[in-house]
N, C-alpha and C positions, 0 to 999 in steps of 0.2 A: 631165555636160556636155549643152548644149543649142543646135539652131546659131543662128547671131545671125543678122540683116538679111541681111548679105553671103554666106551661107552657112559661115564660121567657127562654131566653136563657143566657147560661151560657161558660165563655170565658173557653178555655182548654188550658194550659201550658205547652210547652214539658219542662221536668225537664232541667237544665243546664248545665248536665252532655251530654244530647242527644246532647244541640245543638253544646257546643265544637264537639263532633265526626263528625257530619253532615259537619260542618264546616271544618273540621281537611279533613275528603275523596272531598274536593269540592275545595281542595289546589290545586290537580295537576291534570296536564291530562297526561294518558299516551295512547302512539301511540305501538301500535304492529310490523308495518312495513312500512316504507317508499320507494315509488319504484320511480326510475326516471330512463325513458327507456332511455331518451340519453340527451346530452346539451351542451353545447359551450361555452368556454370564449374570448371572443374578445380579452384581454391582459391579460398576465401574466408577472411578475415583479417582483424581488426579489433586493432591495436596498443592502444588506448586508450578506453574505452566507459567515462565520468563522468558519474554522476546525483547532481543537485543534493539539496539537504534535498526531500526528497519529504514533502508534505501528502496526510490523507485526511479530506475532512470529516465523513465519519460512518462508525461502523463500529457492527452490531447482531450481538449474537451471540445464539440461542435456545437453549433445550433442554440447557443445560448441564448435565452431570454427572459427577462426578470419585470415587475412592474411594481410601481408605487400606487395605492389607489385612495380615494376619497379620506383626504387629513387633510387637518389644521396645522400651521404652524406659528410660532411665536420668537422672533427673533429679538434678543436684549445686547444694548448698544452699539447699536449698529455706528458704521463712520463711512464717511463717501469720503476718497482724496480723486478728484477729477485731473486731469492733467489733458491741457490743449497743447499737441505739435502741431506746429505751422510751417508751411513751407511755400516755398513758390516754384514752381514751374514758368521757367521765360524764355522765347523765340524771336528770331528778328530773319527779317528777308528782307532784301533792298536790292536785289538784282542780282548783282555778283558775288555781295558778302549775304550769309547767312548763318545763323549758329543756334543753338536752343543749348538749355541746362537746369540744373535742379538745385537750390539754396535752401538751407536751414533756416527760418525767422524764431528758433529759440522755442521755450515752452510758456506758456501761462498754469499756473495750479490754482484747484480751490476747495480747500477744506472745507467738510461736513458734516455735522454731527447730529444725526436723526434721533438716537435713543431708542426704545423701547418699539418694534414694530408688529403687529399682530394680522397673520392671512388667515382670515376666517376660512376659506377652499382651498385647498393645492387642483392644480389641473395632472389629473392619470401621468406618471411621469413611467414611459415603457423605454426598457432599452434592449440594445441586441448586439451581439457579439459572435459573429460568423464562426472563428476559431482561437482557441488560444493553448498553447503548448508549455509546458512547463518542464524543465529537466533538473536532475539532480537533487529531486524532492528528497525530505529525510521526517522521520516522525520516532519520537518514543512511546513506547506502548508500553504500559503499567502491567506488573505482573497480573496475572491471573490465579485467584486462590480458592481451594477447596471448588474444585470443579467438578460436579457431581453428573455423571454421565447417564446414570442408571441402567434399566440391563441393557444388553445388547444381546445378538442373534448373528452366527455365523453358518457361514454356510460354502464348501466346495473349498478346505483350506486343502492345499497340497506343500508339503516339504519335500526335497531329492536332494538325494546323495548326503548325507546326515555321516559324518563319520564318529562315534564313541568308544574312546577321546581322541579327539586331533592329535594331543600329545602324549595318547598312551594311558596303560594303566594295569595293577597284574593282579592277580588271586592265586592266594597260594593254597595250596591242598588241592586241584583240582586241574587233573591233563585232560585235551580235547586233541582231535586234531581238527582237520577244516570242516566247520558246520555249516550249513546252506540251507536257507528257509526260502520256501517260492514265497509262500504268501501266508500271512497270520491275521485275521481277522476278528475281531473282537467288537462285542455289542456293543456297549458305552462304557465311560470313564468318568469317572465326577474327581473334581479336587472341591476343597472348603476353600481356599484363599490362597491367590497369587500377588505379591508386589515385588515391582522392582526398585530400587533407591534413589537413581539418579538415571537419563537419559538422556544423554548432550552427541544431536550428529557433529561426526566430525568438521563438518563445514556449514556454511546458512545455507537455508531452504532457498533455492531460486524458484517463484513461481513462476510459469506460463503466463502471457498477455490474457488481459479479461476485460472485454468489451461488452457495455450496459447500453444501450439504448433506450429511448422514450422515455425518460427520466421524469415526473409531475408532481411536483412541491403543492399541496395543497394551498390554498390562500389560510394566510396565518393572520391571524387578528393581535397587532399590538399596542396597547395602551399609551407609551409613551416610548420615544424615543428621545433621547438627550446627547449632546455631542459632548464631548473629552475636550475641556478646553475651548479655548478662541477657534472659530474656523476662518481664514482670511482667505479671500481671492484675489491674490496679483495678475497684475499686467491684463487686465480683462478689455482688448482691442475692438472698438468698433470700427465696421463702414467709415471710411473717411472719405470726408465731404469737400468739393471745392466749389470754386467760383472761379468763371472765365472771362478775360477781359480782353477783345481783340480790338487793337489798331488800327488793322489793316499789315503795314510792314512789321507790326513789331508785338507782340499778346502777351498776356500772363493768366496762367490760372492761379489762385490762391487755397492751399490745398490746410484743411482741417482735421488730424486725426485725433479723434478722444481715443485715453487711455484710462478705466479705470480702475482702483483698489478700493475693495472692500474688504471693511474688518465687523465681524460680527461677534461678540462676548461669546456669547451661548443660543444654541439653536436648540431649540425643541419640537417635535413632531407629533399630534398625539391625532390617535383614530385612526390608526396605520394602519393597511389592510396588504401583505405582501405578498407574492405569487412567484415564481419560477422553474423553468424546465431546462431538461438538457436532453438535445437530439441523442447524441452521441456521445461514451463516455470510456474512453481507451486506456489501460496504467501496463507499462510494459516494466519487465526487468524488475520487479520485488525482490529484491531479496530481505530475508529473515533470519538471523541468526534464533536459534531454540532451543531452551534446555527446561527438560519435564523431570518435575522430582516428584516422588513421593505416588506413583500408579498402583496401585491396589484393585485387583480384582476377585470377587468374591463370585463363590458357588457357580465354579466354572463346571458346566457338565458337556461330553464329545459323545454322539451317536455314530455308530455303525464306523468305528476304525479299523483300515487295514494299512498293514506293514506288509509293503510286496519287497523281496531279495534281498534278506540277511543275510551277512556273511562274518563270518568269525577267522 
């Protein structure tokens, strides 16, 4: 109130335009920074943790080395099919004419039927594999349920720039105008139980490259090993052998190449003793799609909080 002419007092009006704005800055409070020197959750809980098809773009593995050691094996009906190629190599020299070349003489086969064959030792069978790269690997990973964290310990959590509400919000009965807090410090806070419902990032986790080295498969003891089925070896080529017959003007060698197929029923392996390592073990480009449901966390207690630069 203000007094008029006659000494009466007279009401003043902020225009309507002022008091939207007054209104409009008394929406939110914003906080500068939130400290919490340390706090504690008595449980942590996670009902439902689902990871999608996870991709890895590249995986390099080094130094690979693996071993077969001290077993038996028993091989049931075995079959030998032998196949003889034959050929000839022939040259001729007589002064001015000369020529040489190479001729098919056809095959010979000879079927085999051993049966039942039993290697009382296998000799140590080691192998090794300098590098091998693999791209575009993909794997399903089964949900994860009732994942029970237990407590957990926080420590130096900081929040900035916090605005309450982003989108506003009013109280009525109750004028301010602009309130300014440097800093509000408070000894601890306890809640009884926090959960959230669902937690799905907007996009899949891409991890970082993670590189294992010195990788040692202890020696594993296995009883029996048994194959899936027939195992057959095609086309198994030896050393091919000839014989030379020279002339003088005119020779041939006569050349022998065995080819053989093996067919084996069933192979069994038993007193298997197996070993392997890996120098080096590289997986670039993970990505994970992830959605966490059901986070509960119980008896959450905050020491020694400050709120530094409230503003209203």
């Amino acid at each position: 109130m203000a007094p008029g002419p006659l000494g009466s007092e007279l009401a003043v009006t902020p225009p309507p335009v002022a008091i939207d704005l007054a209104l409009t800055a008394l929406r939110s409070i914003d906080v500068a920074q939130l400290l919490v020197w340390s706090g504690t959750l008595g449980s942590l809980h996670v009902q439902d943790l689902t990871v999608g098809a996870a991709t890895v773009d590249r995986l390099v593995i080094q130094g690979i080395t693996a071993g077969i050691h001290s077993g038996s094996a028993f091989l049931q009906n075995v079959r030998f099919l032998l196949e003889l190629r034959l050929s000839v190599h022939w040259w001729y020299d007589v002064g001015l004419w000369s020529d040489s070349g190479d001729q098919g003489l056809g095959t010979l086969s000879f079927a085999l039927g051993i049966g039942n064959v039993a290697v009382p030792s296998l000799s140590n069978i080691n192998l090794a594999v300098p590098s091998a790269t693999v791209t575009g690997a993909s794997l399903n990973v089964p949900p994860v349920r009732d994942l029970d964290l237990g407590s957990a310990g926080l420590q130096d959590v900081r929040v900035e720039d916090v605005k309450l509400s982003a989108s506003g919000f009013g109280v009525d009965g109750l004028q301010l105008g602009a309130v300014t807090v440097a800093s509000l410090g408070v000894a601890d806070a306890t809640a009884r139980a926090r959960k959230v419902g669902e937690l799905a990032p907007s996009g899949p986790l891409r991890l970082p490259a993670v590189e294992v080295g010195n990788i040692r498969v202890p020696t594993a003891q296995v009883p029996n090993i048994v194959s899936q089925g027939a195992v057959d070896i095609a086309n198994a080529q030896a050393t091919r052998r000839g014989v030379e017959l020279d002339l003088g003007v005119i020779g041939f060698t006569f050349w022998v190449a065995p080819v053989v197929d093996i067919h084996i029923g069933a192979l069994t392996l038993s007193d298997v003793s197996l070993s392997a390592a890996i120098d080096r073990l590289r997986v670039e480009g993970v990505s994970l799609p992830v959605t966490v449901h059901g986070v509960s966390a119980g008896d959450l207690k905050l020491n020694q909080l400050t709120v530094n630069q409230i503003s209203l």
